[in-house]
N, C-alpha and C positions, 0 to 999 in steps of 0.2 A: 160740262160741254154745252150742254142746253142755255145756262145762261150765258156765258162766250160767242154762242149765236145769235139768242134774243138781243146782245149788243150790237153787235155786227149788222143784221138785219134791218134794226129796229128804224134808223135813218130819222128823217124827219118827226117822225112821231116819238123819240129820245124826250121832246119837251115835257109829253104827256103819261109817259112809260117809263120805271126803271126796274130793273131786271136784279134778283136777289134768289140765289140757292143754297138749299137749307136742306138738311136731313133729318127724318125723323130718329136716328140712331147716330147720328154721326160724331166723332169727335173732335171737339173743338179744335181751332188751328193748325189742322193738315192742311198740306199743303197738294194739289194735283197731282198723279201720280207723273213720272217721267215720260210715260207712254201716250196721256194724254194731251200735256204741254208739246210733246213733238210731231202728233198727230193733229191736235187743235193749229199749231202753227201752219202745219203745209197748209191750212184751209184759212189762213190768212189772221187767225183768231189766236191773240197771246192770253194765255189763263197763266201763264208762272207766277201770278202776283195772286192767284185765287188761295184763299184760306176758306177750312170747311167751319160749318154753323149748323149748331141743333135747332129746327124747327119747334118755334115758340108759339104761343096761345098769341101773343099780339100782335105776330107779323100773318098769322093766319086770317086774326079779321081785320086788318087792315088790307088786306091782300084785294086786287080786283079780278083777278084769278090764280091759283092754284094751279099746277101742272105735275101730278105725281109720275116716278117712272112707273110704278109698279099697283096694281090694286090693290095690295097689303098696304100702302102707302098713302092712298087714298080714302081706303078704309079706315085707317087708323087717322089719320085728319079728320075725317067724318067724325068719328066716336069723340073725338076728341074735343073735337068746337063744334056741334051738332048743324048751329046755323050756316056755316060754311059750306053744304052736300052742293049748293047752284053752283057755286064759283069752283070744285075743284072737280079737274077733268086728270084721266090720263092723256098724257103727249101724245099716246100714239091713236086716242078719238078723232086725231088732225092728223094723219098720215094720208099721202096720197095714194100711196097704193095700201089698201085696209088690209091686204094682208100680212103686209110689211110689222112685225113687233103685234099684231093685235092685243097679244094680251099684257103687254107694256114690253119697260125697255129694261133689258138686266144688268145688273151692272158688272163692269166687264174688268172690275179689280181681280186679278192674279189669274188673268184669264192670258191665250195667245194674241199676238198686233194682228192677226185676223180678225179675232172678234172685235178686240176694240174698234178694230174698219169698220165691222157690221153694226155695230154698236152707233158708232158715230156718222154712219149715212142716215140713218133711221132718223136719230137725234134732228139730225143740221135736214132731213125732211119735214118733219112733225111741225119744226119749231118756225121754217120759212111757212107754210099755211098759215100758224099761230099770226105772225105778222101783219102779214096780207088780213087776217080775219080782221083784225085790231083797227077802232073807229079812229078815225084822225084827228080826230073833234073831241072838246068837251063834250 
């Protein structure tokens, strides 16, 4: 979801930004769940083509920022590439309203299309700030 936004959003700054999600557990080559792809859609954003990837030691230091959902997730980046702590934030550090998700975003597999609602305003919140923060410039 987060990345299907960061595209959508990203606009003119696409030149200088590209958007990549990765899990630290996930397994390779799934595919979004159905609930996703039909909820991403009504918001204008097609993910059906999104395949899942495990977060790797070289896309973390290549990375210009990190965006964990969860602080287990960030924690566990941390421990992992120690030099990485500046560049990896939780999404929901960038929430407009801070009470929204504070302590991140859960993920909302085998959950009800409620939560996935709740789940995905939060997301398509955090990630339009992320944006806007984003320098335009080298």
């Amino acid at each position: 979801m987060a990345e299907g936004f960061l595209r959508k959003f990203i606009g003119q700054k696409a030149r200088l930004y590209q958007a990549s999600s990765a899990g630290i557990s996930a397994p390779e080559g799934f595919s979004a769940t159905p609930e996703t792809v039909k909820l991403m859609k009504a918001k204008g954003v097609d993910v059906s083509d999104h395949h899942s990837q495990r977060l790797t030691t070289q896309q973390i230091r290549q990375a210009y920022r990190i965006f964990a959902m969860e602080r287990v997730h960030r924690d566990w980046i941390v421990n992992l590439v120690p030099e990485s702590k500046d560049k990896v934030f939780l999404l929901t550090d960038f929430a407009v309203d801070k009470t929204q998700g504070a302590p991140g975003v859960p993920d909302p597999i085998w959950m009800s299309e409620s939560f996935y609602v709740n789940v995905l305003d939060v997301i398509e919140n955090c990630v339009s700030t992320i944006v806007k923060e984003l320098p335009d410039h080298e």
